[in-house]
N, C-alpha and C positions, 0 to 999 in steps of 0.2 A: 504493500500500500504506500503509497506516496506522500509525502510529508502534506502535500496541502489535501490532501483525501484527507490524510490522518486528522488534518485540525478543522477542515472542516466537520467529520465527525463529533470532535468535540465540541462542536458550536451547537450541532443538534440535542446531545445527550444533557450539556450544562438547560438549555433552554424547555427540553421537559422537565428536569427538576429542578430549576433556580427556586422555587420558594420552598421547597421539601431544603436542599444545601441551606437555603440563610439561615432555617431555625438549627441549623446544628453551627450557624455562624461559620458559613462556608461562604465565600464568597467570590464573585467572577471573577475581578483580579488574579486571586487566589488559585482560580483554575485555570487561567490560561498564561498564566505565567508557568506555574507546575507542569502543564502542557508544555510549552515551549523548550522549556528544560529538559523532558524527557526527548521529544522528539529532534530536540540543536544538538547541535557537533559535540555537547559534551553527554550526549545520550546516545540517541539511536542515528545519527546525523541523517536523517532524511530532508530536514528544512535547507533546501541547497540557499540560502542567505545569507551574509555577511554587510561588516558593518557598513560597507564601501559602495554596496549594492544600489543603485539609483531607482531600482522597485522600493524597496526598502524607505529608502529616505521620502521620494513622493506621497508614499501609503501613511506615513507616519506625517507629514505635512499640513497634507491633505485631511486627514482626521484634525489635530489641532483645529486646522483652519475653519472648519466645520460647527467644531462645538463654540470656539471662540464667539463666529457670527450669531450662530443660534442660541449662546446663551446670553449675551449684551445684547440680541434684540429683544427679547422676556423680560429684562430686570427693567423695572422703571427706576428713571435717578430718583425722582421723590424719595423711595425706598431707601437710598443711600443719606438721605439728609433726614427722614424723619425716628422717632424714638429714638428722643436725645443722641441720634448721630452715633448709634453703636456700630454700624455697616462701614459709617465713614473713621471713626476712632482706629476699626481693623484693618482699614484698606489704606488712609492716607497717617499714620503713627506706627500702628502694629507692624504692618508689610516693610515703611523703609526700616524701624531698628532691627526686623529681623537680619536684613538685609546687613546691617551696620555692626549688629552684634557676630552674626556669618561668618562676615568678611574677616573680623578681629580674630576670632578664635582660627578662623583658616591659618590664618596669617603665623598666628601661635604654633599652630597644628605642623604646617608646612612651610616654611619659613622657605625652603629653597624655591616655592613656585613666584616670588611676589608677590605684592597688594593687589595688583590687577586681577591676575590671575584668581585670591583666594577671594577677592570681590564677585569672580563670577560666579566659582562653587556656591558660595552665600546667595544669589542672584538665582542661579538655575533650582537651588532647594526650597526659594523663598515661598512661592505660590504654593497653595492645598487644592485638593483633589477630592469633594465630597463623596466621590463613590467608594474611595475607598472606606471607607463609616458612613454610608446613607443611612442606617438606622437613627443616628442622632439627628437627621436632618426629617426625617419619616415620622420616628414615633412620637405621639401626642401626648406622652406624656412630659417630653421635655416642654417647658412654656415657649409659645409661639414665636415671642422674640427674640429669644438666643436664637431659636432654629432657622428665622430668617439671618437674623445675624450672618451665622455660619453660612448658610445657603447665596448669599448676597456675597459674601466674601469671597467665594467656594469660583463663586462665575465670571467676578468681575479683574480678581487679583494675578492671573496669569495674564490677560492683554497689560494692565497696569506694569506688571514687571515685563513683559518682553522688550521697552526700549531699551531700560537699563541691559539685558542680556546683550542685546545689540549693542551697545553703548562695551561694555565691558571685553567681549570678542573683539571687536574693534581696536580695541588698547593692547590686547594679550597678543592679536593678530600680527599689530605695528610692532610690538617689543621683540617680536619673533622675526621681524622684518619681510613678513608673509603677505602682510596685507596694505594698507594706504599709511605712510607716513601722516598723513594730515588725518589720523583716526579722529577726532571731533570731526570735521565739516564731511568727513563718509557717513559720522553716522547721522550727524542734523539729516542729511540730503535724504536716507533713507528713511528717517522719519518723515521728514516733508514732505516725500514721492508718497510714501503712506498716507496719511494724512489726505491731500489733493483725492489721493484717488477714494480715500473712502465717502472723503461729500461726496466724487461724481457716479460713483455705483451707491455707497449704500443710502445719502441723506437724495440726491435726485431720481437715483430708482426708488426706493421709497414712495417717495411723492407722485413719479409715475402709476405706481403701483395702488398706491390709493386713491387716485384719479380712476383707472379703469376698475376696482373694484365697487366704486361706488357710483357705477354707472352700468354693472351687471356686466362686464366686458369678460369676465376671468369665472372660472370654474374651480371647484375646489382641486382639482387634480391638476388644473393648470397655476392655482398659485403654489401649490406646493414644488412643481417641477422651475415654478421663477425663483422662489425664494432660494433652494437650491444653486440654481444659475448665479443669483447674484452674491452667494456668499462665495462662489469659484471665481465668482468675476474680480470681487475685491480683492482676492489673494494673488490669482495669478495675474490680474490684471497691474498689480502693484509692484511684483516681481519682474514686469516685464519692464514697463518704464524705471527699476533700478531701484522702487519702494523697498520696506518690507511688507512681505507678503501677512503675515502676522497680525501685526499694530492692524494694516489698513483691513482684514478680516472685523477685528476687535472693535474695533472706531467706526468701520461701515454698520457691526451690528448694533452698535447703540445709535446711530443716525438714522439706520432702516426702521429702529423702534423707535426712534420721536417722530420719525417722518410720518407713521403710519398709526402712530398713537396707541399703540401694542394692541391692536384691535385685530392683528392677523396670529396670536400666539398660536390656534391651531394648527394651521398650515406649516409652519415652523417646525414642529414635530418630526415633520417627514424628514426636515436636515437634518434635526436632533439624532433621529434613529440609524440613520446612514453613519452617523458621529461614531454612537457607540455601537455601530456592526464593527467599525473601522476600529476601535478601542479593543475586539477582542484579539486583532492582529497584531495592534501595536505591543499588546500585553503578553502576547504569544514571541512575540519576537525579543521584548524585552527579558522572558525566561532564556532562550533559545540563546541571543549575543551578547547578554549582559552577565546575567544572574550563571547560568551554562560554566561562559568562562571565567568568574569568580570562584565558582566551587569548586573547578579543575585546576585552577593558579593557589601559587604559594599566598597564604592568608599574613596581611600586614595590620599590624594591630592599628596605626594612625587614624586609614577610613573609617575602622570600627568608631574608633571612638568621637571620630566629628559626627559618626552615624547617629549616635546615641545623643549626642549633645545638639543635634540639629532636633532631631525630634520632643527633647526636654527644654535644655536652657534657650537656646538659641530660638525659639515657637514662643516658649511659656513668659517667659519673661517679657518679652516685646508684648504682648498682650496684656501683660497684667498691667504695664506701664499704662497702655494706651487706655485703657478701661477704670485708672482712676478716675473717681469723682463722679464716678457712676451710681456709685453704693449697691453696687453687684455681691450678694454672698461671696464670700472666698470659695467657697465650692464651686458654684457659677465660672469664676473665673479661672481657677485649675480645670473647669469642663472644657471651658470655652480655648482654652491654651493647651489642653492635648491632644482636642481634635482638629489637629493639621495636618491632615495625609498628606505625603506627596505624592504626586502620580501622573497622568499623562502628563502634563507640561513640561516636565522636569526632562520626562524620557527625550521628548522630541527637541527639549533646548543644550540636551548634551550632544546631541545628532549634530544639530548646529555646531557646536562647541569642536567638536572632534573633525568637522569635514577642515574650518577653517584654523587651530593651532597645532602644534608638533608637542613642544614639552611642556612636559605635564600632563597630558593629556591620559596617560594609565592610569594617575592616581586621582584625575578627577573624575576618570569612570567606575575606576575601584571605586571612589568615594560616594558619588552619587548612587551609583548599584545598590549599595549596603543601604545607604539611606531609605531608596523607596523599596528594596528590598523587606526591612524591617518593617517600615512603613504600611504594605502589603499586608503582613500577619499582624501586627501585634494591633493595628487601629482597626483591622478586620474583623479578631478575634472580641475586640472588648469592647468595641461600639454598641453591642447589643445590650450588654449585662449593665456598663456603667450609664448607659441611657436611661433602663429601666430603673436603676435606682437612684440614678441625679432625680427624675423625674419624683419617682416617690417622695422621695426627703423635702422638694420644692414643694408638694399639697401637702405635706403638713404642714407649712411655715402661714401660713394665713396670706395677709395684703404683703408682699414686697414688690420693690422693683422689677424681676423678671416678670410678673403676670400683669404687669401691664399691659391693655387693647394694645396686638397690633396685627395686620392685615399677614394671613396667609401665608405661606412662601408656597413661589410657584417649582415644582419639584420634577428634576429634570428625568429624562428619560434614562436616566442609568439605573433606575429603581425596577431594573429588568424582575426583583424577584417577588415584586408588588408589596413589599412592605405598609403604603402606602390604604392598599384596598384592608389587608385583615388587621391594621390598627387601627381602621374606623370605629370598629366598636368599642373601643376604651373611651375610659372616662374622658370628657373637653376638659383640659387646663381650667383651672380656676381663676379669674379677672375680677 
Protein backbone atom coordinates (compact mmCIF):
# COMPACT_ATOMS: atom_id res chain seq x y z
CA UNK A 1 0.00 0.00 0.00
CA UNK A 2 1.29 3.36 -0.65
CA UNK A 3 2.01 5.82 1.63
CA UNK A 4 -0.80 8.29 0.46
CA UNK A 5 -3.33 5.12 0.37
CA UNK A 6 -1.99 4.50 3.65
CA UNK A 7 -2.83 8.20 5.06
CA UNK A 8 -5.46 8.46 3.26
CA UNK A 9 -6.99 5.46 5.06
CA UNK A 10 -6.21 7.03 8.03
CA UNK A 11 -8.26 10.03 7.39
CA UNK A 12 -11.36 7.66 6.93
CA UNK A 13 -10.84 5.48 10.10
CA UNK A 14 -9.97 8.97 12.54
CA UNK A 15 -13.32 10.53 10.93
CA UNK A 16 -15.65 7.51 11.88
CA UNK A 17 -14.51 7.68 15.28
CA UNK A 18 -13.38 11.28 16.14
CA UNK A 19 -15.92 11.77 18.90
CA UNK A 20 -15.62 7.84 20.36
CA UNK A 21 -11.13 9.11 20.33
CA UNK A 22 -11.98 12.68 22.12
CA UNK A 23 -13.74 11.03 25.10
CA UNK A 24 -10.68 8.99 25.79
CA UNK A 25 -8.82 12.42 24.87
CA UNK A 26 -7.54 11.37 21.69
CA UNK A 27 -7.07 13.67 19.51
CA UNK A 28 -6.47 14.59 15.48
CA UNK A 29 -3.36 16.05 15.97
CA UNK A 30 -2.45 13.34 17.93
CA UNK A 31 -3.28 10.81 15.20
CA UNK A 32 -1.94 12.12 12.23
CA UNK A 33 1.13 13.06 13.57
CA UNK A 34 1.41 9.36 15.20
CA UNK A 35 0.59 8.48 11.43
CA UNK A 36 3.19 10.35 9.90
CA UNK A 37 5.61 8.92 12.08
CA UNK A 38 4.91 5.47 11.48
CA UNK A 39 4.56 5.67 7.93
CA UNK A 40 8.12 8.64 7.29
CA UNK A 41 11.51 7.51 6.73
CA UNK A 42 11.95 6.88 10.25
CA UNK A 43 9.06 4.04 10.08
CA UNK A 44 7.97 2.33 7.38
CA UNK A 45 9.24 5.12 4.79
CA UNK A 46 6.44 4.99 2.21
CA UNK A 47 5.77 8.84 2.49
CA UNK A 48 8.23 9.50 -0.41
CA UNK A 49 8.49 13.59 1.11
CA UNK A 50 11.07 15.56 2.27
CA UNK A 51 11.71 18.77 3.66
CA UNK A 52 12.86 20.40 0.39
CA UNK A 53 9.91 18.87 -1.52
CA UNK A 54 7.91 21.89 -3.30
CA UNK A 55 4.53 19.48 -2.81
CA UNK A 56 5.33 19.75 0.48
CA UNK A 57 5.94 23.35 1.07
CA UNK A 58 2.67 24.50 -1.24
CA UNK A 59 0.35 21.88 0.65
CA UNK A 60 1.43 23.28 3.83
CA UNK A 61 1.12 27.12 2.60
CA UNK A 62 -1.69 26.68 1.19
CA UNK A 63 -3.47 25.26 4.29
CA UNK A 64 -2.13 28.28 6.59
CA UNK A 65 -3.24 30.57 3.82
CA UNK A 66 -6.73 29.13 4.09
CA UNK A 67 -7.56 29.11 7.70
CA UNK A 68 -5.68 32.44 8.14
CA UNK A 69 -8.59 34.16 5.59
CA UNK A 70 -11.32 32.07 6.94
CA UNK A 71 -10.77 32.66 10.34
CA UNK A 72 -10.18 36.84 10.30
CA UNK A 73 -13.09 36.95 8.01
CA UNK A 74 -15.46 35.34 11.22
CA UNK A 75 -13.82 37.34 14.06
CA UNK A 76 -15.50 40.74 14.24
CA UNK A 77 -12.90 43.41 15.69
CA UNK A 78 -15.80 44.69 18.04
CA UNK A 79 -14.92 41.39 19.66
CA UNK A 80 -11.31 42.29 20.11
CA UNK A 81 -12.16 45.72 21.97
CA UNK A 82 -15.07 44.65 23.81
CA UNK A 83 -15.14 42.81 27.75
CA UNK A 84 -12.67 45.11 29.12
CA UNK A 85 -10.29 44.26 26.15
CA UNK A 86 -9.35 40.75 27.37
CA UNK A 87 -8.89 39.51 23.33
CA UNK A 88 -6.90 42.77 22.86
CA UNK A 89 -4.71 42.51 26.54
CA UNK A 90 -3.65 38.72 24.71
CA UNK A 91 -3.19 39.74 21.38
CA UNK A 92 -1.41 43.39 21.57
CA UNK A 93 0.66 42.79 25.50
CA UNK A 94 0.52 38.91 25.96
CA UNK A 95 1.66 37.87 22.19
CA UNK A 96 4.63 40.73 21.97
CA UNK A 97 6.29 39.60 25.67
CA UNK A 98 5.90 36.38 24.78
CA UNK A 99 7.68 37.13 21.97
CA UNK A 100 10.40 39.34 24.17
CA UNK A 101 10.56 37.00 26.87
CA UNK A 102 11.24 33.97 23.79
CA UNK A 103 13.70 35.79 22.35
CA UNK A 104 15.74 36.30 25.94
CA UNK A 105 15.63 33.00 27.06
CA UNK A 106 16.62 31.75 23.37
CA UNK A 107 19.30 33.91 23.46
CA UNK A 108 20.36 32.34 27.08
CA UNK A 109 19.53 28.86 25.72
CA UNK A 110 21.65 29.23 22.60
CA UNK A 111 23.85 31.99 22.68
CA UNK A 112 25.83 30.73 19.43
CA UNK A 113 22.63 31.33 17.03
CA UNK A 114 22.30 35.24 17.89
CA UNK A 115 19.52 37.66 18.83
CA UNK A 116 18.05 37.46 15.50
CA UNK A 117 18.09 34.29 15.13
CA UNK A 118 16.72 33.36 18.94
CA UNK A 119 14.10 36.26 18.10
CA UNK A 120 12.75 34.09 15.55
CA UNK A 121 12.53 30.68 17.43
CA UNK A 122 10.42 33.06 20.05
CA UNK A 123 8.41 34.44 16.85
CA UNK A 124 7.62 31.05 15.16
CA UNK A 125 6.40 29.44 18.94
CA UNK A 126 4.65 32.63 19.69
CA UNK A 127 1.12 32.08 18.16
CA UNK A 128 -1.41 29.04 19.64
CA UNK A 129 -3.21 26.69 17.90
CA UNK A 130 -6.91 26.11 19.48
CA UNK A 131 -7.27 22.68 18.17
CA UNK A 132 -4.99 21.40 19.78
CA UNK A 133 -7.26 21.90 23.25
CA UNK A 134 -10.66 22.65 21.51
CA UNK A 135 -12.39 21.36 24.48
CA UNK A 136 -11.42 24.58 26.47
CA UNK A 137 -12.76 26.60 23.78
CA UNK A 138 -16.06 24.00 23.37
CA UNK A 139 -17.15 23.02 26.73
CA UNK A 140 -19.67 25.29 28.57
CA UNK A 141 -18.77 24.81 31.26
CA UNK A 142 -15.79 27.01 31.19
CA UNK A 143 -17.46 30.86 31.22
CA UNK A 144 -18.02 32.28 27.88
CA UNK A 145 -15.54 34.97 28.01
CA UNK A 146 -12.36 33.20 28.77
CA UNK A 147 -13.53 30.91 25.92
CA UNK A 148 -13.91 33.64 23.46
CA UNK A 149 -10.95 35.13 24.86
CA UNK A 150 -8.90 32.16 23.99
CA UNK A 151 -10.84 31.41 20.61
CA UNK A 152 -10.23 35.25 19.52
CA UNK A 153 -6.65 34.93 20.35
CA UNK A 154 -6.59 31.34 18.94
CA UNK A 155 -7.54 33.09 15.13
CA UNK A 156 -6.29 36.33 15.07
CA UNK A 157 -2.41 35.87 16.78
CA UNK A 158 -0.61 33.92 13.94
CA UNK A 159 -1.60 36.62 10.98
CA UNK A 160 -0.42 39.39 13.83
CA UNK A 161 2.93 37.43 14.31
CA UNK A 162 3.74 36.40 10.70
CA UNK A 163 5.34 40.13 9.81
CA UNK A 164 7.59 39.82 12.77
CA UNK A 165 8.42 36.17 11.39
CA UNK A 166 9.05 37.82 8.16
CA UNK A 167 10.78 40.61 9.66
CA UNK A 168 13.14 38.22 11.78
CA UNK A 169 14.05 35.77 8.50
CA UNK A 170 14.98 38.73 6.81
CA UNK A 171 17.76 39.76 9.57
CA UNK A 172 18.95 35.84 10.09
CA UNK A 173 18.72 35.66 6.00
CA UNK A 174 21.13 39.14 5.78
CA UNK A 175 23.40 37.93 8.75
CA UNK A 176 23.96 34.74 6.80
CA UNK A 177 24.57 36.80 3.79
CA UNK A 178 21.76 34.66 1.82
CA UNK A 179 19.27 37.18 1.58
CA UNK A 180 18.84 41.24 0.99
CA UNK A 181 21.44 43.24 2.69
CA UNK A 182 18.91 46.18 3.10
CA UNK A 183 16.76 43.23 5.39
CA UNK A 184 14.29 46.32 6.68
CA UNK A 185 13.18 47.81 3.20
CA UNK A 186 12.78 43.76 1.91
CA UNK A 187 10.68 43.23 4.58
CA UNK A 188 8.58 46.81 4.62
CA UNK A 189 8.06 46.03 0.68
CA UNK A 190 6.68 42.75 1.47
CA UNK A 191 4.43 43.93 3.90
CA UNK A 192 3.27 46.69 1.69
CA UNK A 193 2.93 44.36 -1.55
CA UNK A 194 0.76 42.47 1.24
CA UNK A 195 -1.01 44.85 2.44
CA UNK A 196 -2.07 46.70 -1.36
CA UNK A 197 -3.15 43.42 -2.26
CA UNK A 198 -5.38 42.49 0.56
CA UNK A 199 -7.79 45.90 0.08
CA UNK A 200 -7.61 44.91 -3.64
CA UNK A 201 -8.90 41.16 -3.25
CA UNK A 202 -10.11 40.94 0.17
CA UNK A 203 -11.75 44.64 1.22
CA UNK A 204 -12.86 45.40 -2.81
CA UNK A 205 -13.83 41.73 -3.54
CA UNK A 206 -15.67 41.86 -0.52
CA UNK A 207 -17.62 44.78 -1.55
CA UNK A 208 -18.19 43.10 -4.89
CA UNK A 209 -19.31 40.31 -3.24
CA UNK A 210 -21.93 41.82 -1.40
CA UNK A 211 -23.08 43.96 -4.18
CA UNK A 212 -24.19 40.67 -6.16
CA UNK A 213 -25.23 38.87 -3.03
CA UNK A 214 -27.78 41.40 -2.21
CA UNK A 215 -29.01 41.43 -5.51
CA UNK A 216 -29.66 37.42 -5.61
CA UNK A 217 -26.74 37.34 -8.28
CA UNK A 218 -24.68 34.24 -6.27
CA UNK A 219 -25.92 30.89 -5.02
CA UNK A 220 -24.87 29.29 -2.09
CA UNK A 221 -22.46 26.89 -3.88
CA UNK A 222 -21.24 29.61 -5.87
CA UNK A 223 -20.39 31.86 -2.81
CA UNK A 224 -18.73 29.26 -1.29
CA UNK A 225 -16.41 28.28 -4.49
CA UNK A 226 -15.74 32.76 -4.48
CA UNK A 227 -14.83 32.81 -1.02
CA UNK A 228 -12.41 30.15 -1.60
CA UNK A 229 -11.11 31.81 -4.87
CA UNK A 230 -10.49 34.88 -3.08
CA UNK A 231 -8.67 33.71 -0.07
CA UNK A 232 -6.13 31.81 -3.17
CA UNK A 233 -6.26 35.11 -4.64
CA UNK A 234 -4.98 37.07 -1.79
CA UNK A 235 -2.19 34.68 -1.02
CA UNK A 236 -0.93 33.88 -4.36
CA UNK A 237 -1.84 36.84 -5.62
CA UNK A 238 0.59 38.60 -3.15
CA UNK A 239 3.30 36.34 -3.72
CA UNK A 240 3.26 37.09 -7.03
CA UNK A 241 3.63 40.93 -7.10
CA UNK A 242 6.66 40.12 -4.23
CA UNK A 243 4.00 40.56 -1.12
CA UNK A 244 3.67 38.17 1.47
CA UNK A 245 1.51 35.73 0.73
CA UNK A 246 0.47 35.26 4.47
CA UNK A 247 -0.19 38.91 6.19
CA UNK A 248 -2.06 39.61 2.79
CA UNK A 249 -4.28 36.07 3.39
CA UNK A 250 -4.76 37.40 7.02
CA UNK A 251 -5.53 41.23 6.40
CA UNK A 252 -7.69 40.32 3.13
CA UNK A 253 -9.80 38.18 5.79
CA UNK A 254 -10.53 40.79 8.07
CA UNK A 255 -11.29 43.21 5.07
CA UNK A 256 -13.44 40.58 3.35
CA UNK A 257 -15.31 40.41 6.92
CA UNK A 258 -15.85 44.31 7.26
CA UNK A 259 -16.53 44.57 3.71
CA UNK A 260 -19.21 42.02 3.86
CA UNK A 261 -20.33 42.62 7.47
CA UNK A 262 -19.74 38.99 8.52
CA UNK A 263 -23.06 38.25 7.07
CA UNK A 264 -21.42 35.60 4.80
CA UNK A 265 -19.99 33.30 7.87
CA UNK A 266 -21.75 30.37 6.32
CA UNK A 267 -20.36 30.03 3.09
CA UNK A 268 -16.81 30.48 4.77
CA UNK A 269 -17.07 27.19 6.12
CA UNK A 270 -16.46 25.43 2.91
CA UNK A 271 -12.63 27.22 3.17
CA UNK A 272 -12.61 26.57 6.63
CA UNK A 273 -13.17 22.63 5.96
CA UNK A 274 -10.77 22.46 2.81
CA UNK A 275 -8.35 24.22 5.88
CA UNK A 276 -8.57 21.46 8.06
CA UNK A 277 -8.64 18.43 5.31
CA UNK A 278 -5.35 20.26 4.58
CA UNK A 279 -4.37 20.36 8.56
CA UNK A 280 -4.46 16.48 8.44
CA UNK A 281 -1.49 16.48 5.91
CA UNK A 282 0.36 19.18 7.35
CA UNK A 283 0.02 17.14 10.74
CA UNK A 284 0.98 13.81 8.83
CA UNK A 285 3.85 15.24 7.55
CA UNK A 286 4.83 17.19 10.52
CA UNK A 287 5.14 13.31 12.22
CA UNK A 288 6.78 11.92 9.11
CA UNK A 289 9.90 15.19 8.67
CA UNK A 290 9.98 16.52 11.93
CA UNK A 291 8.97 14.45 14.88
CA UNK A 292 10.23 10.94 12.50
CA UNK A 293 13.76 12.51 12.55
CA UNK A 294 13.87 13.68 16.01
CA UNK A 295 13.35 10.37 17.43
CA UNK A 296 15.89 8.68 15.01
CA UNK A 297 18.79 11.66 15.87
CA UNK A 298 20.86 11.93 18.85
CA UNK A 299 18.56 13.65 21.79
CA UNK A 300 20.04 17.28 22.82
CA UNK A 301 18.97 18.32 26.02
CA UNK A 302 18.92 22.56 25.18
CA UNK A 303 15.57 22.18 22.66
CA UNK A 304 14.08 20.11 25.55
CA UNK A 305 14.24 22.46 27.79
CA UNK A 306 13.32 25.84 25.71
CA UNK A 307 10.40 23.09 24.97
CA UNK A 308 9.35 23.19 28.38
CA UNK A 309 9.96 26.64 29.08
CA UNK A 310 8.10 27.91 25.81
CA UNK A 311 5.10 26.04 26.86
CA UNK A 312 5.26 27.24 30.81
CA UNK A 313 7.36 30.43 31.59
CA UNK A 314 7.78 31.83 28.21
CA UNK A 315 3.15 31.60 27.43
CA UNK A 316 2.34 31.95 31.38
CA UNK A 317 3.99 34.76 32.30
CA UNK A 318 3.40 37.16 29.24
CA UNK A 319 -0.36 36.49 30.02
CA UNK A 320 -0.56 36.93 33.43
CA UNK A 321 1.22 40.38 32.88
CA UNK A 322 -1.07 41.22 30.38
CA UNK A 323 -4.28 40.27 32.28
CA UNK A 324 -3.52 42.53 35.33
CA UNK A 325 -6.09 44.63 36.44
CA UNK A 326 -8.51 42.41 35.28
CA UNK A 327 -9.33 40.86 38.75
CA UNK A 328 -9.21 37.55 36.97
CA UNK A 329 -9.16 34.45 39.74
CA UNK A 330 -5.41 33.28 39.62
CA UNK A 331 -6.94 30.04 38.54
CA UNK A 332 -8.45 31.85 35.47
CA UNK A 333 -5.21 33.03 34.66
CA UNK A 334 -2.82 29.90 35.07
CA UNK A 335 -6.11 28.46 32.78
CA UNK A 336 -5.94 31.03 30.40
CA UNK A 337 -1.64 30.87 30.37
CA UNK A 338 -1.48 27.19 29.75
CA UNK A 339 -3.60 26.91 27.13
CA UNK A 340 -1.39 27.96 24.35
CA UNK A 341 -0.83 25.16 21.88
CA UNK A 342 1.36 25.44 19.33
CA UNK A 343 0.53 24.12 16.16
CA UNK A 344 -0.08 24.64 12.53
CA UNK A 345 1.43 28.12 12.31
CA UNK A 346 4.48 27.36 13.84
CA UNK A 347 4.94 24.16 11.48
CA UNK A 348 4.44 26.19 8.36
CA UNK A 349 6.63 29.24 9.65
CA UNK A 350 9.75 26.93 10.33
CA UNK A 351 9.15 25.61 6.60
CA UNK A 352 9.71 29.33 5.87
CA UNK A 353 12.47 29.47 8.21
CA UNK A 354 14.56 26.44 6.89
CA UNK A 355 13.98 27.17 2.89
CA UNK A 356 15.50 30.63 3.58
CA UNK A 357 18.68 30.24 6.48
CA UNK A 358 21.65 27.70 6.77
CA UNK A 359 22.91 27.88 10.45
CA UNK A 360 21.18 27.05 12.98
CA UNK A 361 18.72 25.85 11.26
CA UNK A 362 18.86 21.92 13.01
CA UNK A 363 18.47 23.27 16.21
CA UNK A 364 15.70 25.57 15.45
CA UNK A 365 13.88 22.57 14.05
CA UNK A 366 15.07 20.40 16.86
CA UNK A 367 13.60 23.09 18.97
CA UNK A 368 10.45 23.82 17.46
CA UNK A 369 9.72 19.94 16.90
CA UNK A 370 9.82 19.25 20.68
CA UNK A 371 7.84 22.21 21.25
CA UNK A 372 4.68 21.41 19.31
CA UNK A 373 5.66 18.03 19.74
CA UNK A 374 4.94 18.30 23.43
CA UNK A 375 2.41 20.66 22.75
CA UNK A 376 0.47 17.80 20.80
CA UNK A 377 0.06 15.52 23.95
CA UNK A 378 0.30 17.03 26.85
CA UNK A 379 -2.42 20.21 25.82
CA UNK A 380 -4.32 17.21 24.03
CA UNK A 381 -4.36 15.04 26.89
CA UNK A 382 -5.44 17.74 29.61
CA UNK A 383 -7.78 20.07 27.97
CA UNK A 384 -10.48 17.94 28.63
CA UNK A 385 -10.12 17.14 32.47
CA UNK A 386 -8.71 20.64 33.43
CA UNK A 387 -11.66 22.33 31.44
CA UNK A 388 -14.12 20.37 33.29
CA UNK A 389 -12.96 21.34 36.52
CA UNK A 390 -11.71 25.06 35.90
CA UNK A 391 -15.34 25.05 34.99
CA UNK A 392 -16.77 23.59 38.06
CA UNK A 393 -14.75 25.43 40.65
CA UNK A 394 -15.99 28.84 38.41
CA UNK A 395 -20.03 27.81 39.48
CA UNK A 396 -19.37 27.71 42.65
CA UNK A 397 -17.62 31.08 43.12
CA UNK A 398 -21.07 33.16 42.77
CA UNK A 399 -20.96 36.96 40.77
CA UNK A 400 -17.12 37.27 39.58
CA UNK A 401 -15.47 38.78 36.63
CA UNK A 402 -15.39 35.70 34.37
CA UNK A 403 -19.24 35.27 34.16
CA UNK A 404 -19.64 38.33 32.91
CA UNK A 405 -22.46 38.72 29.53
CA UNK A 406 -20.52 38.06 26.69
CA UNK A 407 -21.46 37.01 23.00
CA UNK A 408 -20.63 33.44 22.00
CA UNK A 409 -17.60 32.47 20.36
CA UNK A 410 -17.87 31.50 16.83
CA UNK A 411 -16.01 27.84 16.93
CA UNK A 412 -14.14 26.94 14.06
CA UNK A 413 -14.39 23.84 12.02
CA UNK A 414 -11.59 21.90 13.67
CA UNK A 415 -14.06 20.68 16.28
CA UNK A 416 -14.14 17.66 13.71
CA UNK A 417 -15.05 15.56 17.00
CA UNK A 418 -18.21 17.71 17.61
CA UNK A 419 -17.58 18.53 21.16
CA UNK A 420 -19.57 21.22 20.59
CA UNK A 421 -23.08 19.31 19.74
CA UNK A 422 -22.80 16.78 23.06
CA UNK A 423 -21.97 19.61 25.50
CA UNK A 424 -25.04 21.37 24.64
CA UNK A 425 -26.74 19.60 27.27
CA UNK A 426 -24.78 20.82 30.29
CA UNK A 427 -25.58 23.34 32.51
CA UNK A 428 -25.26 27.46 30.61
CA UNK A 429 -22.60 29.25 32.63
CA UNK A 430 -23.83 31.29 35.34
CA UNK A 431 -24.06 35.48 34.50
Amino acid sequence: MGGLTALAVVVVAYTLVASRLDRWWITGPMVFVAAGVILGPGGLDVLPLSLTNETVLTITELTLALLLFSDASTVRLRDVEGDTGLPRRLLFVGLPLTVVVGALLAYLIFPEVGLAAAALIATILAPTDAALGLAVVTNKAVPVRIRRALNVESGLNDGIATPLVTLFIAIVAAEEGLGETAWGLEALKQIGLAIVAAVVVGYLGGKLFAFANERGWTSGVSEQIAILALALLAYQGSVTVGGNGFIAAFAGGILFGAATRQRLAEPVEFTETLGLSGSFLVWSLFGALFVGELLTGDLAAQPIIYALLSLTVIRMVPVAIALIGTHLRPATVAFMGWFGPRGLASVVFTLLALEEIERGGAMLLETVTWTILLSVVLHGISASPLAARYGASIAKAGKIPETAPAAEPKIRLHDLAGRHDHQEQQAPVTT
